[in-house]
C-alpha positions as a Python dict, from the first residue, in 0.01 Angstrom:
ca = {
    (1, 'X'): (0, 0, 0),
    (2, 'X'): (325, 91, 193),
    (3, 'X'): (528, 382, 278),
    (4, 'X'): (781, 574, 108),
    (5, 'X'): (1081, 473, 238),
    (6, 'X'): (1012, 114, 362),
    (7, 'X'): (1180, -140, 238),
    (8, 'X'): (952, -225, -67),
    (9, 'X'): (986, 132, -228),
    (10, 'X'): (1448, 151, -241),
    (11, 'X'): (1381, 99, -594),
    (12, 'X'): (1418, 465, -742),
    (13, 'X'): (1305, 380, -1109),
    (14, 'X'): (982, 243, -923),
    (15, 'X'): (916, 533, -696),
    (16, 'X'): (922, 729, -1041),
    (17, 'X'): (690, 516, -1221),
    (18, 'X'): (420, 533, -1001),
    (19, 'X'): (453, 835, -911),
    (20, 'X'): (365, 949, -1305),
    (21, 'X'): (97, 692, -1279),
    (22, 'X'): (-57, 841, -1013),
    (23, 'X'): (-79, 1174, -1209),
    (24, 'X'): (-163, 1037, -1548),
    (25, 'X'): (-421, 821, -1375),
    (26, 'X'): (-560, 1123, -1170),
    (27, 'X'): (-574, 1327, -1490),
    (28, 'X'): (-806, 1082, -1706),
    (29, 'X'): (-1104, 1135, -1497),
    (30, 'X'): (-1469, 1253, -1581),
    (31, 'X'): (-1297, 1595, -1513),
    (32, 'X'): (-1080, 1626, -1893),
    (33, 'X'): (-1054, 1371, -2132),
    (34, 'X'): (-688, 1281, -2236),
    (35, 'X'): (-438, 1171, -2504),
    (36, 'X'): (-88, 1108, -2522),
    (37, 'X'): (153, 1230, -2823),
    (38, 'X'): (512, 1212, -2898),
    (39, 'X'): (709, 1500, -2912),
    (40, 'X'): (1081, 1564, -2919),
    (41, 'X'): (1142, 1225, -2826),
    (42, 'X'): (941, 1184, -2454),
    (43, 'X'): (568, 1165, -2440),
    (44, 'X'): (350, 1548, -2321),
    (45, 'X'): (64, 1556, -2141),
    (46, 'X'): (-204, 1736, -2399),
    (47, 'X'): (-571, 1718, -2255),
    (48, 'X'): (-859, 1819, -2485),
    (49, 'X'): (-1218, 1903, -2377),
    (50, 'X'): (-1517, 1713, -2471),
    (51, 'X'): (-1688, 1915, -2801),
    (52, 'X'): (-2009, 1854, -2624),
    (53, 'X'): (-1914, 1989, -2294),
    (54, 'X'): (-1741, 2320, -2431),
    (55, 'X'): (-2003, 2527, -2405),
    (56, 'X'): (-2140, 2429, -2087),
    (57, 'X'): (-1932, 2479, -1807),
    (58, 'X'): (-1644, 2695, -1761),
    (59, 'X'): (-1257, 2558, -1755),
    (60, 'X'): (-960, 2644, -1544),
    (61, 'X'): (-633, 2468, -1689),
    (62, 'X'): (-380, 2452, -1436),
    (63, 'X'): (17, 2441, -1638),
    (64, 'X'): (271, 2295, -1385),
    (65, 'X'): (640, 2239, -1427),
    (66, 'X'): (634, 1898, -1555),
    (67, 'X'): (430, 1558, -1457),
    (68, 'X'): (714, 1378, -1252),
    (69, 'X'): (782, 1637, -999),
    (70, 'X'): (535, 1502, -632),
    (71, 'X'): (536, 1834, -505),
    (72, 'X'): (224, 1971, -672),
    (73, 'X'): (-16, 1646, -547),
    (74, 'X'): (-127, 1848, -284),
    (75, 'X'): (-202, 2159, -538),
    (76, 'X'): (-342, 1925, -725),
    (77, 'X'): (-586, 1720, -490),
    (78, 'X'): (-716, 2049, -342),
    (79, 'X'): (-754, 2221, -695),
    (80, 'X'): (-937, 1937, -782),
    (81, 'X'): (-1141, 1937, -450),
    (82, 'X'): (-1242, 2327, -476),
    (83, 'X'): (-1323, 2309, -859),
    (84, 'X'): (-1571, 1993, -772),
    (85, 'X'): (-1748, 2232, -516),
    (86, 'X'): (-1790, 2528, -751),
    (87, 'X'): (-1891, 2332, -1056),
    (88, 'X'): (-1614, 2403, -1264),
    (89, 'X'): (-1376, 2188, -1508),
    (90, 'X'): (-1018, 2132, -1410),
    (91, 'X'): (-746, 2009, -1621),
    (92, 'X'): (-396, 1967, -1517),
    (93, 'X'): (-119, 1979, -1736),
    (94, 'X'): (235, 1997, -1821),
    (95, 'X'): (536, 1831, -2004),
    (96, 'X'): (619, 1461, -1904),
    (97, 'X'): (940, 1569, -1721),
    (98, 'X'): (1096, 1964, -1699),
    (99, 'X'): (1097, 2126, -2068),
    (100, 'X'): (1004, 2481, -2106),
    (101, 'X'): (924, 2467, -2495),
    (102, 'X'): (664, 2178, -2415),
    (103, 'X'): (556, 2374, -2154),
    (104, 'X'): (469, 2722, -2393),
    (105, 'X'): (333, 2475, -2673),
    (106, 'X'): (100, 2345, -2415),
    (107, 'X'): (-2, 2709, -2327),
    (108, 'X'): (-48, 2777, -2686),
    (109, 'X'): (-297, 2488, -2736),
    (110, 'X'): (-490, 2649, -2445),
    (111, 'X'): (-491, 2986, -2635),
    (112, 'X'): (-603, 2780, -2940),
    (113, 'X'): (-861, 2659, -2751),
    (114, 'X'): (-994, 2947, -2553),
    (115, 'X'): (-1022, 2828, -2214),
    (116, 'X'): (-1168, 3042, -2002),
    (117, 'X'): (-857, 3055, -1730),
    (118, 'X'): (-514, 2921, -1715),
    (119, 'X'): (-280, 2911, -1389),
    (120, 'X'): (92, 2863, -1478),
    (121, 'X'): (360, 2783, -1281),
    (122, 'X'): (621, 2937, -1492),
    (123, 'X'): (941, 2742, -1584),
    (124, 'X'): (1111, 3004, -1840),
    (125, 'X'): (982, 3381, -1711),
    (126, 'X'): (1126, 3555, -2073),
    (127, 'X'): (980, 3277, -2280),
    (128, 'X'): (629, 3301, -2119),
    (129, 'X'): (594, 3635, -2097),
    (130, 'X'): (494, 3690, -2413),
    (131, 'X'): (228, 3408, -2412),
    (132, 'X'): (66, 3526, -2102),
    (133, 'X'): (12, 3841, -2281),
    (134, 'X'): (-100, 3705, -2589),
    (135, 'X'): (-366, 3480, -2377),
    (136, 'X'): (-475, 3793, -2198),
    (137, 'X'): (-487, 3981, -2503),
    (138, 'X'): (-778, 3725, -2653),
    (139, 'X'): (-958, 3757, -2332),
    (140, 'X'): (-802, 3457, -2125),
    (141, 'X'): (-766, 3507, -1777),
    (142, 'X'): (-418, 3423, -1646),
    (143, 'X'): (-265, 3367, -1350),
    (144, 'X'): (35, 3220, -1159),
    (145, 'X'): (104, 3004, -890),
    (146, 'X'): (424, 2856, -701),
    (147, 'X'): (694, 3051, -1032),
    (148, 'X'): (567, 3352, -1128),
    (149, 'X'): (623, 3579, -1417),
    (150, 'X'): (595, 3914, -1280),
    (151, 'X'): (646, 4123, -1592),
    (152, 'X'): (356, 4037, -1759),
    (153, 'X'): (33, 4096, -1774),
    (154, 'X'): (-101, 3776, -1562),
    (155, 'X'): (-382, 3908, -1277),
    (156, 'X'): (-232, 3758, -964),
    (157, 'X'): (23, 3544, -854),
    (158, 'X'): (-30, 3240, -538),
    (159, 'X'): (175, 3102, -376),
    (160, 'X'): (503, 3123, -138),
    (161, 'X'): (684, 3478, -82),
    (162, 'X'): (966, 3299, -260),
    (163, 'X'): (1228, 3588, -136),
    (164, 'X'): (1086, 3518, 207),
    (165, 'X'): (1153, 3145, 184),
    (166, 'X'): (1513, 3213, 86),
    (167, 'X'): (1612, 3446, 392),
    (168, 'X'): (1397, 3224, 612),
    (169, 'X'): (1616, 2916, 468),
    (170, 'X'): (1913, 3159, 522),
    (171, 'X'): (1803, 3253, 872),
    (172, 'X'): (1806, 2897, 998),
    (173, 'X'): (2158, 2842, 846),
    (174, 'X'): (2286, 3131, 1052),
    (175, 'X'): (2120, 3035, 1385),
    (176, 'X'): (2307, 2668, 1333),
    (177, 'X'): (2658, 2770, 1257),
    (178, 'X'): (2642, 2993, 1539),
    (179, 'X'): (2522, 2724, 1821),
    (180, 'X'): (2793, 2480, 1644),
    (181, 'X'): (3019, 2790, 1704),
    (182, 'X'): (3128, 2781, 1366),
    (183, 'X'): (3022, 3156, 1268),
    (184, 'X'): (3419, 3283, 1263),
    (185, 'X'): (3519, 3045, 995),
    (186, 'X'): (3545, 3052, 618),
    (187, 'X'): (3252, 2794, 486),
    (188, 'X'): (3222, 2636, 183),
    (189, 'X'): (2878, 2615, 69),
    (190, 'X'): (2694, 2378, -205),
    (191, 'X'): (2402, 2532, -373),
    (192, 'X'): (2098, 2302, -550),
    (193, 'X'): (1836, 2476, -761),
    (194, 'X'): (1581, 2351, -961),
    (195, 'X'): (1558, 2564, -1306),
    (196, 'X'): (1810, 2805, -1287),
    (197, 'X'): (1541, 3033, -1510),
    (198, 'X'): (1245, 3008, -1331),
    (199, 'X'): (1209, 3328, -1102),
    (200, 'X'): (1105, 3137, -755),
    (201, 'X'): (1441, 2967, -745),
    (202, 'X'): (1632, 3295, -822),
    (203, 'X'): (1395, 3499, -555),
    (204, 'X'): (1488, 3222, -274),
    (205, 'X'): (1868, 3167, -351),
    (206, 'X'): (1856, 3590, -350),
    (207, 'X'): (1657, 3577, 34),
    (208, 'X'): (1927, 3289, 121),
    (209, 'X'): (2268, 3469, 20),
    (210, 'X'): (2116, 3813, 155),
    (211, 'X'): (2051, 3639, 510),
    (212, 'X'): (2358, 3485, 569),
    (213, 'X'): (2574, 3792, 461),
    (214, 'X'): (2719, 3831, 832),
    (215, 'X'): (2917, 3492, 778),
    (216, 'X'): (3238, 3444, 558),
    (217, 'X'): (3101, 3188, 333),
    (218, 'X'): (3207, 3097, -7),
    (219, 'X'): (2954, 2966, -299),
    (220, 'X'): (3163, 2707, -454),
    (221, 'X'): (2903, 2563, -640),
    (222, 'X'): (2490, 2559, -798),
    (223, 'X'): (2406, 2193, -928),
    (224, 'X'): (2058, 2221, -1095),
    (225, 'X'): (1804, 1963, -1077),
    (226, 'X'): (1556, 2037, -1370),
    (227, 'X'): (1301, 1936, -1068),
    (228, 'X'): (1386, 1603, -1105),
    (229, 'X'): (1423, 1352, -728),
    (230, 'X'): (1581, 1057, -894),
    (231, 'X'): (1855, 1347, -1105),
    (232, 'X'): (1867, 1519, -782),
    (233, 'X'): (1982, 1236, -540),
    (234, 'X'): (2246, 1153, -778),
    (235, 'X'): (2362, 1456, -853),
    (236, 'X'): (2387, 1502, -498),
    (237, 'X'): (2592, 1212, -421),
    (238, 'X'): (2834, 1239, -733),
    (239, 'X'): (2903, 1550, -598),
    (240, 'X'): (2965, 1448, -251),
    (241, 'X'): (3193, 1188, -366),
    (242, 'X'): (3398, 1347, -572),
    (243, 'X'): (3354, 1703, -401),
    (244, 'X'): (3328, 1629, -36),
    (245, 'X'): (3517, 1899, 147),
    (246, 'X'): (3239, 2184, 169),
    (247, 'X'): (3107, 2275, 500),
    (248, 'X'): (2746, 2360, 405),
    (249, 'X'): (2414, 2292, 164),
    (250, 'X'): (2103, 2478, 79),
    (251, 'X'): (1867, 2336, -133),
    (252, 'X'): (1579, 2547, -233),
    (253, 'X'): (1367, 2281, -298),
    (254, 'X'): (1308, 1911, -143),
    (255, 'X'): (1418, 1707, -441),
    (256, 'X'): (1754, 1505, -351),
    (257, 'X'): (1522, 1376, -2),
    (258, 'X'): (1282, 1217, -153),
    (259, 'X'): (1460, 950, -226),
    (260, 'X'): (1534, 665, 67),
    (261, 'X'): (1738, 769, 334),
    (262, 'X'): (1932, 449, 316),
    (263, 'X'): (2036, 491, -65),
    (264, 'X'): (2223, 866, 9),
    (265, 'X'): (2560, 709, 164),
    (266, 'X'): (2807, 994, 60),
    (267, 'X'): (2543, 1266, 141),
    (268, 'X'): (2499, 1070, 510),
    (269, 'X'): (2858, 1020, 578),
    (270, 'X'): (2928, 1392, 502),
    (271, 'X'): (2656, 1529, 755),
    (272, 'X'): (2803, 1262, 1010),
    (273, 'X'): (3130, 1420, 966),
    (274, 'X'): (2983, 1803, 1029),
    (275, 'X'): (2808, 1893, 744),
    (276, 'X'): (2501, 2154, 783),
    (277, 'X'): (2218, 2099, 546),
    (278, 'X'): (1901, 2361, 490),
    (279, 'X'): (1642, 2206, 288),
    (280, 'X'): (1306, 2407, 154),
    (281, 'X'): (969, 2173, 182),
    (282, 'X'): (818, 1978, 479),
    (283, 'X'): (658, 1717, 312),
    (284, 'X'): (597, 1394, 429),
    (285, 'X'): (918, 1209, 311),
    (286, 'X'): (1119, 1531, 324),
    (287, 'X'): (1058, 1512, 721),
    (288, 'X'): (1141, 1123, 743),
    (289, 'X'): (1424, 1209, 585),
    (290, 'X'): (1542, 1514, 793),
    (291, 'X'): (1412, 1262, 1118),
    (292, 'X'): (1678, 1039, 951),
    (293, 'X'): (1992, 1298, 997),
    (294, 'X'): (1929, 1445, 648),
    (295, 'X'): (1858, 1813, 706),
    (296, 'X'): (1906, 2007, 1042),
    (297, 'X'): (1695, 2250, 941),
    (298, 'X'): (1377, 2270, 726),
    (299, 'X'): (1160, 2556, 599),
    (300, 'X'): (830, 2432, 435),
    (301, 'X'): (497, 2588, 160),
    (302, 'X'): (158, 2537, 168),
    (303, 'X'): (95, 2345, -167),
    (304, 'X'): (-297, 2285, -24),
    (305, 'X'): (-329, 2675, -28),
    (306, 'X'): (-208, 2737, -401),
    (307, 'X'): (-418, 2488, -533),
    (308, 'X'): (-739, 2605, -319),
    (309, 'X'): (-662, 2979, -351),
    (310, 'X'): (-592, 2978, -718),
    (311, 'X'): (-913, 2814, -796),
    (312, 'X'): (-1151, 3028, -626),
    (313, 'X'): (-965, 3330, -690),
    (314, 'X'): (-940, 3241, -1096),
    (315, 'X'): (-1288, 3139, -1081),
    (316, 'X'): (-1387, 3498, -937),
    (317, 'X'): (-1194, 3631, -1286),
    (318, 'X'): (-1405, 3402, -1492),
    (319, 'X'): (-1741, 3517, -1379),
    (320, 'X'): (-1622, 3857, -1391),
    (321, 'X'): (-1562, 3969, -1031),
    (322, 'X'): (-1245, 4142, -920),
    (323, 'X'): (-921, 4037, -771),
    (324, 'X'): (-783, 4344, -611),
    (325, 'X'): (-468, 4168, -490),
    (326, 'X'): (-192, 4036, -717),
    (327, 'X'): (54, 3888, -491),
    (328, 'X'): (-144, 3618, -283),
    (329, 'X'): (140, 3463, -57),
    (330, 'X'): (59, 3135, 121),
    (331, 'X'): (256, 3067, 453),
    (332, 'X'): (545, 2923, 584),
    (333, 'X'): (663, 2603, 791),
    (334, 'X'): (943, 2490, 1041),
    (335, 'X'): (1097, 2204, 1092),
    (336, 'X'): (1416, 2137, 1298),
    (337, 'X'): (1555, 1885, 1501),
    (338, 'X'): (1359, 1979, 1778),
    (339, 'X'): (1015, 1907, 1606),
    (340, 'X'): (1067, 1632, 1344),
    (341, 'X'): (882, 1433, 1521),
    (342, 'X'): (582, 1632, 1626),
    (343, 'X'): (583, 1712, 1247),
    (344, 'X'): (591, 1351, 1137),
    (345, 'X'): (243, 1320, 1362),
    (346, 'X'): (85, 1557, 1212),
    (347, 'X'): (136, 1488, 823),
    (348, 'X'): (2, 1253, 673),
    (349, 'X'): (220, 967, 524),
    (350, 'X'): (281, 966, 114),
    (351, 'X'): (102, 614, 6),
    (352, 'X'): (173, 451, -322),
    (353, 'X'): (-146, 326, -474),
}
């Protein structure tokens, strides 16, 4: 076993490998039985139910963004944790990598089969919409967590305030260009977003923009990751190299970091020369990395919390008790030069199996 980021793990194709291993593998347990199909020329996730087990126990299907993206493990591990305690099934699925039309045909297969509740995080909000509804209208309960769809008819959303996140992200910008004494220039700042449709990365590059409206800045750019960590480290550095002379970078989520610290040499050698990065997670890696002189400033979600509060509150909905509240926000973290450290004590390190 070893650490991401040692010396064994600069390989970027392997990080990704194991990384879908390790949710395939986690997937095919005596939780949901599994097969793998071709479609539109990458493999989707499509887990089925056991005949003899349908009308036994209940089932919560959780619908993420896509199988290669490490930031729902935690959802995942404590979804799986709280569904084991309350005797329920969980499944966990979504397309191989970010593709919102695998993504609704994998909802549609739940309405198909009836399951008794399905917790989306929403890639397309338009495109969903409609098959929320339809679940809901055949007596599926539906929910959201981490993107939400907030038009339709889905009975609660959990999750980060994603607006919140945004000015937080924004806030910490501020408070850094004004101890560099930098807050009476014109800045040039670089923008990375996941999928430019899904509504938490609109709601947090919204809360970022409206926060930092007192400085002169200019958005010369949005380079979208499709979630992706190995797309997002090199669209990062491309960028750098052939774009270098912008003064600042938000990225509302953690994906260029995760890759080693060593392999971003345009990205380091523009924050040596001045550059100001704010960068949304506080996972483990995303920590090393900001330790490393990657991010000055760092504003983190509670993955552990969606996954544990979407479970018990879904399985309230599926024995037929109420959820009064429909926005369930999970809380916020801080990280900053000043606390890297302290932060790096208290998580615990990402292990490849």
């Amino acid at each position: 076993m070893s650490r991401l980021g040692e010396e064994s793990m600069k390989n970027k194709g392997y990080i990704l490998l194991v990384i879908l291993l390790i949710f395939v593998s986690a997937c095919e347990n005596k939780q949901a039985t599994s097969i793998r199909i071709k479609s539109n020329s990458h493999e989707q996730a499509i887990y089925k139910e056991p005949l003899s087990n349908q009308d036994k126990e209940k089932i919560i299907s959780f619908v993420t963004k896509s199988l290669d993206n490490p930031v729902f493990i935690e959802a995942k591990e404590e979804a799986e944790r709280v569904s084991s305690q309350l005797g329920v099934k969980m499944e966990w699925l979504a397309p191989m990598v970010v593709d919102s039309q695998e993504q609704e045909k994998i909802v549609e297969s739940l309405i198909e089969r009836k399951v008794d509740g399905i917790v989306i995080s929403v890639l397309d909000t338009k495109k969903m919409t409609p098959l929320i509804n339809k679940a809901v209208s055949q007596g599926i309960k539906v929910a959201t967590f981490d993107s939400d769809a907030p038009a339709s008819n889905r009975a609660f959303y959990v999750g980060t305030n994603n607006y919140e996140l945004g000015q937080e992200s924004g806030k910490s910008l501020v408070k850094i260009v004004k101890e560099k004494n930098l807050h009476q220039r014109h800045l040039r700042v670089l923008i990375m977003t996941g999928v430019k449709e899904s509504v938490n990365m609109q709601e947090r590059i919204e809360g970022f923009k409206d926060a930092t409206e007192e400085l002169d800045l200019e958005f010369v750019d949005m380079v979208e990751s499709y979630d992706d960590i190995n797309r997002a480290s090199e669209l990062l550095e491309n960028y750098v190299k052939k774009n270098p002379h912008f003064d600042l970078f938000f990225s509302a989520g953690a994906w260029p970091l995760f890759s080693p610290p060593e392999g971003m040499i345009s990205y380091k050698r523009w924050k040596e020369n001045g550059g100001i990065a704010v960068i949304v997670d506080t996972f483990y890696p995303i920590v090393f990395a900001a330790d490393k002189g990657l991010a000055d400033a760092l504003v983190g979600q509670d993955f552990k919390g969606m996954g544990r509060l979407s479970v018990e509150n879904m399985y309230k909905l599926i024995n037929g008790d109420e959820v009064k509240e429909t926005m369930i926000y999970t809380g916020l973290e801080y990280g900053n030069v000043d606390n890297y450290e302290d932060l790096l004590k208290r998580k615990k390190p990402w292990e490849i199996k």
